[in-house]
C-alpha positions in Angstrom: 0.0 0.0 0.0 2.8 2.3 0.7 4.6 1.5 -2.5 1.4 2.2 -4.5 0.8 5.7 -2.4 4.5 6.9 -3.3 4.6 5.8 -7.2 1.0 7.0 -7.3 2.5 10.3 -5.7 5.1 10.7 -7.6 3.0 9.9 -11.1 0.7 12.5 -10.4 3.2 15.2 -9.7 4.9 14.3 -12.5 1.7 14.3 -15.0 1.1 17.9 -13.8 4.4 19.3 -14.3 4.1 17.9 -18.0 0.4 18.7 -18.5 0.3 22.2 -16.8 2.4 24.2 -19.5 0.6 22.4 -22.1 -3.1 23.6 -20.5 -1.2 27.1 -19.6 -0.7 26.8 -24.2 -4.3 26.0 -24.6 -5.9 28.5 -22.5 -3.9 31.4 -24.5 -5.2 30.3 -27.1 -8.8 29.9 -27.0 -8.7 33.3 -24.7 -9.2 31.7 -21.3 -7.1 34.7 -19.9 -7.6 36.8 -16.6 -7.8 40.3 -17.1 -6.9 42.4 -14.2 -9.3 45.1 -12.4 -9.8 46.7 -8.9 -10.4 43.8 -6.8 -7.4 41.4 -8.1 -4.3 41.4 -7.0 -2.2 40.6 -10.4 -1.3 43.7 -12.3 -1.0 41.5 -15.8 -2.9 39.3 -18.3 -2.6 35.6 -17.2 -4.0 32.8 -18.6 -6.6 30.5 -16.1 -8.1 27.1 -16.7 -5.0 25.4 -14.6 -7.3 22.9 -13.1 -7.8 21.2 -16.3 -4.2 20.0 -15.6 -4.8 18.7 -12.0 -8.0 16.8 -13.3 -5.6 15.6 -16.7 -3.1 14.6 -14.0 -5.1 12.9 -11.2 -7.4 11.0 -13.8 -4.2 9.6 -15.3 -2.6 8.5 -12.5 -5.9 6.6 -11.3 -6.0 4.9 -14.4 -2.4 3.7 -14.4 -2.3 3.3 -10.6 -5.9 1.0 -10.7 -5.3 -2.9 -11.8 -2.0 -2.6 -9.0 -4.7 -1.7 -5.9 -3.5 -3.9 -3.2 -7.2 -4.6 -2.0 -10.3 -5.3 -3.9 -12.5 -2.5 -3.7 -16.0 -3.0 -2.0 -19.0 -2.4 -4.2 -19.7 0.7 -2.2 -16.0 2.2 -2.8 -16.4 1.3 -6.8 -19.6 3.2 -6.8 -18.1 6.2 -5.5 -15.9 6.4 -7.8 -17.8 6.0 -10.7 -20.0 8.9 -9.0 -16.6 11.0 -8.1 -15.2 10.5 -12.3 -18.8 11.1 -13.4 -19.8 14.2 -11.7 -16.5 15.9 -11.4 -15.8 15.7 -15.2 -19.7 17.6 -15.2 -17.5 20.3 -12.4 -14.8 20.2 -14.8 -17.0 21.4 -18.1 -18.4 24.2 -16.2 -15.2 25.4 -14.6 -13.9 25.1 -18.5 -16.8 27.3 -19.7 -16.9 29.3 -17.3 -13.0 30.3 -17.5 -12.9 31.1 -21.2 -17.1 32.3 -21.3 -17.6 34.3 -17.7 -20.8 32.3 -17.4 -23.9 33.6 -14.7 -23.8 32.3 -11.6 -27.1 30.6 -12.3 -25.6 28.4 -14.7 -22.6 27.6 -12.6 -24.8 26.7 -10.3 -27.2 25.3 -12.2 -24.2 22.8 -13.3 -23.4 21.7 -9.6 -27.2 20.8 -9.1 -26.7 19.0 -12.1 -23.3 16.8 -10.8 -24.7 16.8 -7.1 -27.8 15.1 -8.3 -26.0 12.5 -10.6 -24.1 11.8 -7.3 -27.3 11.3 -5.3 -29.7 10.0 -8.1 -27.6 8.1 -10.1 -25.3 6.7 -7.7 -27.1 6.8 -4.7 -25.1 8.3 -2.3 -26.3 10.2 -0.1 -25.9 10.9 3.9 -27.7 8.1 5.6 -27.3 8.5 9.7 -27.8 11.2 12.2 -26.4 10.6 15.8 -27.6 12.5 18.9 -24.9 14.2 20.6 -23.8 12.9 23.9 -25.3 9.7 23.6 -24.6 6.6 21.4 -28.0 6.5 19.5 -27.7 6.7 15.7 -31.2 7.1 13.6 -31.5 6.1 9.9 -32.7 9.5 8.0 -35.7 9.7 5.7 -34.6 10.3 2.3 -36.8 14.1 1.7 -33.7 15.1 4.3 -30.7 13.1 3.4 -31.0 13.9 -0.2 -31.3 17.9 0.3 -28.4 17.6 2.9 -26.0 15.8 0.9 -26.7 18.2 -2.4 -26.7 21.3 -0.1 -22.8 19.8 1.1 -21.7 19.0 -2.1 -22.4 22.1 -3.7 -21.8 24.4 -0.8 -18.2 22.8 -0.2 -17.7 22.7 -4.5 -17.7 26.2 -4.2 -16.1 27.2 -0.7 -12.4 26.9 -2.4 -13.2 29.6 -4.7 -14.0 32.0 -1.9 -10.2 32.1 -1.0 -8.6 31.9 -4.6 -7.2 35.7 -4.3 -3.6 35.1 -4.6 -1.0 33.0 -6.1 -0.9 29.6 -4.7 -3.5 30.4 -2.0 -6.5 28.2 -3.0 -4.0 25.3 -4.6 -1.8 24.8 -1.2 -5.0 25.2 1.2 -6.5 22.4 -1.3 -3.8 20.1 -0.6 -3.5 20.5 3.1 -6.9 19.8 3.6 -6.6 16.8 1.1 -3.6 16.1 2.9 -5.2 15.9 6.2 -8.0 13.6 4.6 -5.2 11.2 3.4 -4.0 11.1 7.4 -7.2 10.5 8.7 -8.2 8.1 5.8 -4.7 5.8 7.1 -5.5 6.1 10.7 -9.3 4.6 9.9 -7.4 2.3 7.1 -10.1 3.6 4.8 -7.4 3.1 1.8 -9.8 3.6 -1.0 -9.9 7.2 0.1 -6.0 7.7 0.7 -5.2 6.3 -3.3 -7.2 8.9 -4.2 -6.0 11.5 -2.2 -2.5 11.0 -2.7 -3.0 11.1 -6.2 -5.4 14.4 -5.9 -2.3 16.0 -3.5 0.6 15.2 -6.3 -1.5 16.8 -8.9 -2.0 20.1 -6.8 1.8 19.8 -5.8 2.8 19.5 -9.5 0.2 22.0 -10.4 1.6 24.5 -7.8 5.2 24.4 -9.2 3.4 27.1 -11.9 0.9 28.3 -9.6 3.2 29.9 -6.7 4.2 33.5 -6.1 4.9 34.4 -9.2 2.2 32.3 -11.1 2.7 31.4 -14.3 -1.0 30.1 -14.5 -4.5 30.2 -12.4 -6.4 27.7 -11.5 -9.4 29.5 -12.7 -12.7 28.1 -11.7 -11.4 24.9 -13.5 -9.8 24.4 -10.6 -11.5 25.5 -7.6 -14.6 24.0 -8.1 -13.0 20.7 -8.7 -10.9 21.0 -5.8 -14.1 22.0 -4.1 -16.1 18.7 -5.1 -13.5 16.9 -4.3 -13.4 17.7 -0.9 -17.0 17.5 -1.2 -16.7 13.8 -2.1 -13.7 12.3 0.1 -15.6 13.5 2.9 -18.2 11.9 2.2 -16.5 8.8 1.5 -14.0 8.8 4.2 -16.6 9.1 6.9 -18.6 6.4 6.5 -20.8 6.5 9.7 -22.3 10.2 8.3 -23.0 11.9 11.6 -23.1 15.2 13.6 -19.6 14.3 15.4 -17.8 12.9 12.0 -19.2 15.8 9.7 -18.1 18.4 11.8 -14.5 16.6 10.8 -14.9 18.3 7.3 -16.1 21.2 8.3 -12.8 21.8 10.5 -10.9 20.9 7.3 -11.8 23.5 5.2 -12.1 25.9 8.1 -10.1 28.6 6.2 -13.0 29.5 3.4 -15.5 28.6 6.1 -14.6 31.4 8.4 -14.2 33.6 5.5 -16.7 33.5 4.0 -18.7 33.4 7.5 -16.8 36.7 8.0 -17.4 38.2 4.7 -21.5 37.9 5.2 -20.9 39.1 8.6 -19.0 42.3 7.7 -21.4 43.2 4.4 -24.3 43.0 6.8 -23.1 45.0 9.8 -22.0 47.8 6.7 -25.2 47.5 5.3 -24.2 45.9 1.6 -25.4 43.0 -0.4 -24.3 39.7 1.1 -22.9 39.1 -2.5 -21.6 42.1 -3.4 -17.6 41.7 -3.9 -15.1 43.7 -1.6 -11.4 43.9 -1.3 -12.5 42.7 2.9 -11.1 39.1 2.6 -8.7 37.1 4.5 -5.9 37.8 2.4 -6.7 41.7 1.4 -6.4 42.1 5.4 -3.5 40.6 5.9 -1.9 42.1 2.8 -3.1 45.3 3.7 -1.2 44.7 7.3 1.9 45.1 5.6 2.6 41.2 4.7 4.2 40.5 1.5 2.4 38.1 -1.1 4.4 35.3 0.1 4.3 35.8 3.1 0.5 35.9 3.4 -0.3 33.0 1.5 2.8 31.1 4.1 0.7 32.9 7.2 -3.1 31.3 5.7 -0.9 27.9 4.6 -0.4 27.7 8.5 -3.9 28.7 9.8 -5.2 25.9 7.5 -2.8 23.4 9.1 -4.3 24.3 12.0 -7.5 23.3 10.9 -6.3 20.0 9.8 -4.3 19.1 12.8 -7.6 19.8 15.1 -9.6 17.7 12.7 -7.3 14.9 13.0 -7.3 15.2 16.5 -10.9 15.5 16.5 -11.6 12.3 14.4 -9.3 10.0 15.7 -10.6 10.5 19.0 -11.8 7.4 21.2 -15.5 6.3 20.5 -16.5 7.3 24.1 -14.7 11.0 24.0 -15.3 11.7 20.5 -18.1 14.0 21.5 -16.2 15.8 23.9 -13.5 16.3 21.9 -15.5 17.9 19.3 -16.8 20.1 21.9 -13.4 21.0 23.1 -12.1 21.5 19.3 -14.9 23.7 18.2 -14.4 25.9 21.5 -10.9 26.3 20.1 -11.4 26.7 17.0 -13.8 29.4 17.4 -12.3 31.5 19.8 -9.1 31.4 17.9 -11.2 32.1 14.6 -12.9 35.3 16.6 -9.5 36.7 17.8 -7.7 36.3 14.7 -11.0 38.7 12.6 -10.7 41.2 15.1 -7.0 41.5 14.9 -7.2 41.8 11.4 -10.4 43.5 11.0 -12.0 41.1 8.7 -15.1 42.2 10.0 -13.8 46.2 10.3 -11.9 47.8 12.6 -14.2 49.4 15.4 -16.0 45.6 15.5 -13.9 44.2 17.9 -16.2 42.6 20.7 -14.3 40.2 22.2 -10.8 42.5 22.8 -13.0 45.4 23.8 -14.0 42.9 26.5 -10.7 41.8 27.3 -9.6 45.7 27.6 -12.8 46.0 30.1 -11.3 43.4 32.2 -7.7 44.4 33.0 -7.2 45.7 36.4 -7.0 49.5 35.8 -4.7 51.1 38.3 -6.5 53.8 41.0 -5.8 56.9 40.6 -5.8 58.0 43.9 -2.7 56.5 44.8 0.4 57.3 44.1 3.3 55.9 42.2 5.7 57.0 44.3 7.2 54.7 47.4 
């Protein structure tokens, strides 16, 4: 299994650093360019559509790495790939169209309906259990919930990596730690299915990322976020197979990085009275630019805060069966507070909303002023 993880690894990284420039050829040519304007952060023309690499690469190296899988694969696990190849190559046309066409977000989205529903309908895969928290009772869900919930996740986590795809290597490298801390878990639960395709996933993103750091040669585009996107989507859902409160926070904690931005970004446009959609220069990274950090050294700074994330999930997840719930507890208190602090620091919200340090400064023992300093 090892073997097969490393030469799969290395396959995949290889594929991309072949396939990329190729893509990079292709996208200049057909015009699949990103022009620059007031809200990006590259000054030039650059050509998008890198994702269509990563998918070129990691489809490859499944193919290759397949009939030498040191296990059979259960019915279940074959299914879900069929569903994962199917559906993502729908993510894939989209992300192409939409990075050479600028299509409406109704047909973007209209296009994840479309590959969430071939995942649920035509595959049948969908989130089967709830548990109650606290206790060890686990209840079968009725299919007019588990069907919404699972497209609602798949399409709300397909398009949480494009929320963060503001600077050069940003989206790509917090792709692959999450993936990365999906592989860890998946080795710890020897859920091996899921780790072959995540170590693929990761040496495509690691060859694609060659191109796509500070300075980028390439974007990802939408190509790529949204297929980054469903794929988290769909190694969640695969790698937790008991689908419950406790193991889908896991996921959640993964991708905490777009979470919490884009948590923040609805929070800040409503407090300053703007559409929830409306675009603004308030994001993670614009605030930490706008602190004085250099464009490598933000994307280094929000490569660490996501490894933070995946650290806690893997501690979270791997937790024993009788603490798991506490755990989470404990993890999301963390999380949280650490998630609050860092937007008021920042000011991802603005820089007068700072509740909890104005609370903090309400606390400290302020010295009397009746006494004197003297001895």
């Amino acid at each position: 299994m090892l073997i097969v993880c490393i030469l799969g690894f290395v396959l995949a990284l290889v594929l991309a650093l072949v396939l990329t420039p190729l893509v990079k050829k292709f996208a200049v040519k057909i015009g699949a360019v990103d022009v620059p304007n007031a809200r990006k952060v590259h000054t030039r023309i650059m050509p998008r559509m890198g994702g269509l690499g990563i998918f070129l690469a990691f489809t490859i190296a499944f193919l290759v790495v397949l009939p030498f899988l040191p296990f059979d694969l259960p019915a279940r696990d074959a299914n879900f790939m069929k569903a994962f190849f199917t559906a993502g190559a729908i993510i894939i046309l989209i992300g192409v169209l939409d990075d050479r066409f600028e299509l409406s977000a109704k047909v973007k989205l209209g296009g994840q309906l479309a590959a969430a529903c071939i995942v649920v309908f035509g595959y049948g895969i969908r989130v089967d259990f709830l548990d109650i928290p606290f206790q060890d009772n686990y209840f079968s869900l009725e299919n007019w919930i588990s069907i919404p919930l699972t497209i609602l996740w798949i399409v709300g986590v397909t398009n949480a990596i494009n929320l963060i795809d503001g600077l050069d290597g940003l989206a790509a490298g917090v792709s692959a730690i999450a993936i990365g801390s999906i592989f860890t878990m998946s080795l710890i639960m020897g859920n091996y299915p899921v780790a072959v395709l995540c170590v693929l996933l990761l040496g495509a993103i690691v060859g694609f990322l060659y191109f796509n750091f500070h300075p980028a040669k390439i974007f990802m585009g939408d190509t790529g976020s949204l297929f980054l996107g469903f794929s988290l989507a769909m190694l969640s859902l695969l790698g937790f197979k008991q689908i419950a409160v406790v193991s889908f926070i896991t996921p959640l904690i993964i991708i905490g990085v777009p979470l919490s931005d884009t948590f923040f970004a609805i929070i800040r446009r409503w407090v300053h009275k703007k559409p929830i959609f409306a675009p603004d220069k308030g994001h993670l990274h614009h605030c930490l630019r706008e602190l004085g950090l250099s464009h490598r050294q933000t994307v280094l700074l929000i490569y660490g805060i996501a490894a933070f994330f995946g650290v806690l999930a893997i501690i979270q997840s791997t937790a024993a069966v009788n603490d798991a719930n506490w755990v989470t507890f404990a993890v999301i208190c963390v999380m949280m507070f650490v998630m609050q602090i860092g937007a008021e620091l920042i000011g991802l919200v603005g820089q007068t909303k700072r509740p909890l340090l104005d609370l903090f400064a309400r606390l400290r023992v302020k010295p009397d002023p009746t006494r004197s300093s003297k001895p």
